[in-house]
N, CA, C and O of each residue as an XYZ file, in Angstrom:
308
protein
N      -0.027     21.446      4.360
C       0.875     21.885      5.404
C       0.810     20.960      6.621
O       1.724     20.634      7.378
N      -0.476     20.615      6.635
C      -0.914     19.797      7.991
C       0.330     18.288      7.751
O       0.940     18.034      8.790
N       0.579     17.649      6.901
C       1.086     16.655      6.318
C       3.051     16.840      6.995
O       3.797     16.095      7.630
N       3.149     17.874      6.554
C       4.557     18.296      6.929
C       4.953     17.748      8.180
O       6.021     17.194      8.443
N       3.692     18.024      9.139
C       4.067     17.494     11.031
C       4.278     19.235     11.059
O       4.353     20.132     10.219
N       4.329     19.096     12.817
C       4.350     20.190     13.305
C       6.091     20.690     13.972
O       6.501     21.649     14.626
N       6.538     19.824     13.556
C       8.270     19.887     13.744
C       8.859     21.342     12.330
O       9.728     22.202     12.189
N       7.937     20.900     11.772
C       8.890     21.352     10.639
C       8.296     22.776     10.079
O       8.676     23.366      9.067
N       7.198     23.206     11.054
C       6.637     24.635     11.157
C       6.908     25.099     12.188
O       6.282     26.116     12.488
N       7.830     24.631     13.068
C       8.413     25.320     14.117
C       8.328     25.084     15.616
O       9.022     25.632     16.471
N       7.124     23.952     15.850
C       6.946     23.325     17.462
C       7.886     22.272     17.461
O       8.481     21.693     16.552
N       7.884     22.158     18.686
C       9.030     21.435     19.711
C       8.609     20.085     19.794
O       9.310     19.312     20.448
N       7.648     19.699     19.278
C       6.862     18.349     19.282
C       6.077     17.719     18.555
O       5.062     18.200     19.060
N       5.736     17.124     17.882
C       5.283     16.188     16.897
C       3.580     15.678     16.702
O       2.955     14.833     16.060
N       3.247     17.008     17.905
C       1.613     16.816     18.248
C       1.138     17.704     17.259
O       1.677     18.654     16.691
N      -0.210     17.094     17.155
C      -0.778     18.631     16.380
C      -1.753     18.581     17.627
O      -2.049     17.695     18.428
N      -2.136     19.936     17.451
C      -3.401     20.044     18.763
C      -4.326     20.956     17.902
O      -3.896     21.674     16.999
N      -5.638     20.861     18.264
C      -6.510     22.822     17.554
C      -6.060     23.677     17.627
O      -6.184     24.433     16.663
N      -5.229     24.144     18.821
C      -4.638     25.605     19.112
C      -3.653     25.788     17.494
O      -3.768     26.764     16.753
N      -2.954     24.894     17.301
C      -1.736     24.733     16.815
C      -2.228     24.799     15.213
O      -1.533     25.300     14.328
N      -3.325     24.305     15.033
C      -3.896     23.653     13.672
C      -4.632     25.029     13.506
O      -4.917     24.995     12.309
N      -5.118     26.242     14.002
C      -5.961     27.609     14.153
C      -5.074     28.222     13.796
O      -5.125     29.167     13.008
N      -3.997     27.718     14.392
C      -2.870     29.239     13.859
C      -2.501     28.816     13.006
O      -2.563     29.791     12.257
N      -1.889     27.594     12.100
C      -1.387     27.678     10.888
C      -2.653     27.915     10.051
O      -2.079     28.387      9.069
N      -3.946     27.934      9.718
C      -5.118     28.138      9.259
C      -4.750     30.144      9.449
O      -4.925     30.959      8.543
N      -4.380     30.376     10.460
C      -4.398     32.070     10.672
C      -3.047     32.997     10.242
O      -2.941     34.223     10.287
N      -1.994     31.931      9.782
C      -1.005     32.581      9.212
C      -0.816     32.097      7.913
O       0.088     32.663      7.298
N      -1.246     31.457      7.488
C      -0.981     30.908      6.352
C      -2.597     31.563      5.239
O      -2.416     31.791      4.043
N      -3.974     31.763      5.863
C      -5.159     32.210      4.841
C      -5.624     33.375      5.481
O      -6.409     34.086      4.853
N      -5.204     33.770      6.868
C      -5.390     35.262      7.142
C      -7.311     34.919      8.001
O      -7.916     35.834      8.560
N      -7.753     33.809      7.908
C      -8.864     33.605      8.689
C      -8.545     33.333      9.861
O      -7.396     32.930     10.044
N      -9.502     33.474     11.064
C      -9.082     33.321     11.895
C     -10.492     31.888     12.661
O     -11.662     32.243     12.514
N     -10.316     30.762     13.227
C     -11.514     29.752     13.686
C     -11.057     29.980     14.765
O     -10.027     30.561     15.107
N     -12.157     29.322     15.531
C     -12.610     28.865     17.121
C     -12.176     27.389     16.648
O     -12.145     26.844     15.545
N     -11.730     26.814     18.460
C     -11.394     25.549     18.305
C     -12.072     24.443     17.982
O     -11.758     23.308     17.625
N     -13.118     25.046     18.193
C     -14.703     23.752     17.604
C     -14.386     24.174     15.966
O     -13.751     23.371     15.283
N     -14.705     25.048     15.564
C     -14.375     25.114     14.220
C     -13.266     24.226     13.420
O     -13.423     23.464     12.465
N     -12.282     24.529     14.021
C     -11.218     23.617     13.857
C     -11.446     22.540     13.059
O     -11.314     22.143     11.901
N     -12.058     22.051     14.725
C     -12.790     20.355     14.735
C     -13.358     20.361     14.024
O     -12.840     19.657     13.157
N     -14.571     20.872     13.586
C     -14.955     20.684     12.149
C     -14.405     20.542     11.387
O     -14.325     19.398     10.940
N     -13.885     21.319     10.939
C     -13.605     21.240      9.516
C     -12.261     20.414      9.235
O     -11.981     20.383      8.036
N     -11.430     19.783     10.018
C     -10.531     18.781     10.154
C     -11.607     17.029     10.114
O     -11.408     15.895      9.678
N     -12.274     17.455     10.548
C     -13.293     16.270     10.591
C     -14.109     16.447      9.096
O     -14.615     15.462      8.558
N     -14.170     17.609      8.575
C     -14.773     17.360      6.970
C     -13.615     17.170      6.310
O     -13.874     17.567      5.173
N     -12.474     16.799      6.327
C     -11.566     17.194      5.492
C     -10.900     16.318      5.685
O      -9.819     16.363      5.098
N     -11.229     14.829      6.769
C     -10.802     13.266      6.836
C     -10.287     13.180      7.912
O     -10.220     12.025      8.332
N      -9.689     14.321      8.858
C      -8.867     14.068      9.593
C      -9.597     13.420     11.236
O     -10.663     13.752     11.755
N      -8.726     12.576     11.654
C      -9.764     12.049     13.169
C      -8.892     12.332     13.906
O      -7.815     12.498     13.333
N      -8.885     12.496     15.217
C      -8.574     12.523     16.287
C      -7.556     11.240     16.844
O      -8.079     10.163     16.558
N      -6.459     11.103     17.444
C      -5.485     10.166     17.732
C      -5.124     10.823     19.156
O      -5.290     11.953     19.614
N      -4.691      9.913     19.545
C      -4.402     10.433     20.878
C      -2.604      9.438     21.244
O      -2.990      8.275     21.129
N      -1.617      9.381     21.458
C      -0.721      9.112     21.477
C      -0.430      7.552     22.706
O      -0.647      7.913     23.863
N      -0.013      6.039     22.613
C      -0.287      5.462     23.352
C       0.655      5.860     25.040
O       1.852      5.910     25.322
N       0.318      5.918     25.252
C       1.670      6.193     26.670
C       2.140      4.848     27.293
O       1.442      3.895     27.638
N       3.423      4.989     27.351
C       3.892      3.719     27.788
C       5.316      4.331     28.889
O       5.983      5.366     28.857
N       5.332      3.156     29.765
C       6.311      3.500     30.618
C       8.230      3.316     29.874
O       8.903      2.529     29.209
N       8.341      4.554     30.531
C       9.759      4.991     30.126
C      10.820      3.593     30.395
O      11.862      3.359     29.783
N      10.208      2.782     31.483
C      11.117      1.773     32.047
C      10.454      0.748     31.690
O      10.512     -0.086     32.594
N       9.677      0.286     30.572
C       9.356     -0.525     29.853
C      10.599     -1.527     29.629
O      11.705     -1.333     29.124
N       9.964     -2.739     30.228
C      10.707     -4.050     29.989
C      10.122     -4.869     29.103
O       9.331     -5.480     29.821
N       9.992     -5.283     28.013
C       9.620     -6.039     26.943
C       9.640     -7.512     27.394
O       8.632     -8.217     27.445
N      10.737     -7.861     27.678
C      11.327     -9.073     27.920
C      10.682     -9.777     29.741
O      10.413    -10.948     30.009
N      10.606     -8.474     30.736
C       9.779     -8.893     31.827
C       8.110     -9.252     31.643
O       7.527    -10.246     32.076
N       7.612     -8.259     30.959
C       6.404     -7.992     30.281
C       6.292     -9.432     30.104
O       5.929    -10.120     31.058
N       6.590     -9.992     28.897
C       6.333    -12.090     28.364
C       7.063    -12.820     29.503
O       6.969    -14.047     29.543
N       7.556    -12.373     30.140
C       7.963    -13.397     31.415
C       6.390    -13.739     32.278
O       5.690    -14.745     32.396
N       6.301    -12.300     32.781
C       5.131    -12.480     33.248
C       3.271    -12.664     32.819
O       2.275    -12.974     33.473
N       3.511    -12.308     31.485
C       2.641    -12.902     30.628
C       2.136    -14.844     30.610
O       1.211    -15.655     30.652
N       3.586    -14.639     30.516
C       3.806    -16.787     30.181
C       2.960    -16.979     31.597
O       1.804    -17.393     31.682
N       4.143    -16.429     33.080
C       4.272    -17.249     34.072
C       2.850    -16.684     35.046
O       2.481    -17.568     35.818
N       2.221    -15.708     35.111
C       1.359    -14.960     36.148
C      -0.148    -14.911     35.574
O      -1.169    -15.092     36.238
N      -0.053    -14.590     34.016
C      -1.606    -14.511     33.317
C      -2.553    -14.830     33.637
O      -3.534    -14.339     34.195
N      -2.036    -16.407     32.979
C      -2.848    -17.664     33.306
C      -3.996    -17.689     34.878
O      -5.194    -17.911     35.055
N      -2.671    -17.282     35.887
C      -3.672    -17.087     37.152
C      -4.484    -16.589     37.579
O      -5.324    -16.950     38.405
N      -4.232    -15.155     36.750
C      -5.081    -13.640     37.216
C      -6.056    -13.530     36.080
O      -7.111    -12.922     36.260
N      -5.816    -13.996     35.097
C      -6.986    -14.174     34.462
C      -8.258    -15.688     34.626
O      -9.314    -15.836     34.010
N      -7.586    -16.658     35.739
C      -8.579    -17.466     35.643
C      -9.186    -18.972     34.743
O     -10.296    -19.439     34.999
């Protein structure tokens, strides 16, 4: 189920979190874990922890290697 994503069990977003990963564990086998539990047993069962990169909404790609080429060099020395 975990595989599916969390879009397609009904959240608004594409995260999984413990809260989120407890309750499909609590509607789907009728057990109920603590969020450390969770973590366990997502961690016996392969899964690691990711955390999403954040990047700015007004991300310029093209300014970004401008100033890469032309400023780097300086500020790095």
């Amino acid at each position: 189920m975990l595989d599916e994503g969390p879009l397609a069990l009904g959240w608004s977003d594409a995260r999984w979190t413990l809260a989120r990963v407890a309750e499909v564990i609590e509607r789907r086998f009728e057990v109920s874990y603590t969020l450390r539990g969770v973590s366990y047993l997502l961690h016996r069962l392969g899964y690691s922890q990711q955390v999403p990169t954040r990047r700015a909404i007004e991300r310029d790609p093209e300014a970004m290697a401008s100033w890469h080429r032309r400023r780097w060099p300086s500020v790095r020395g």
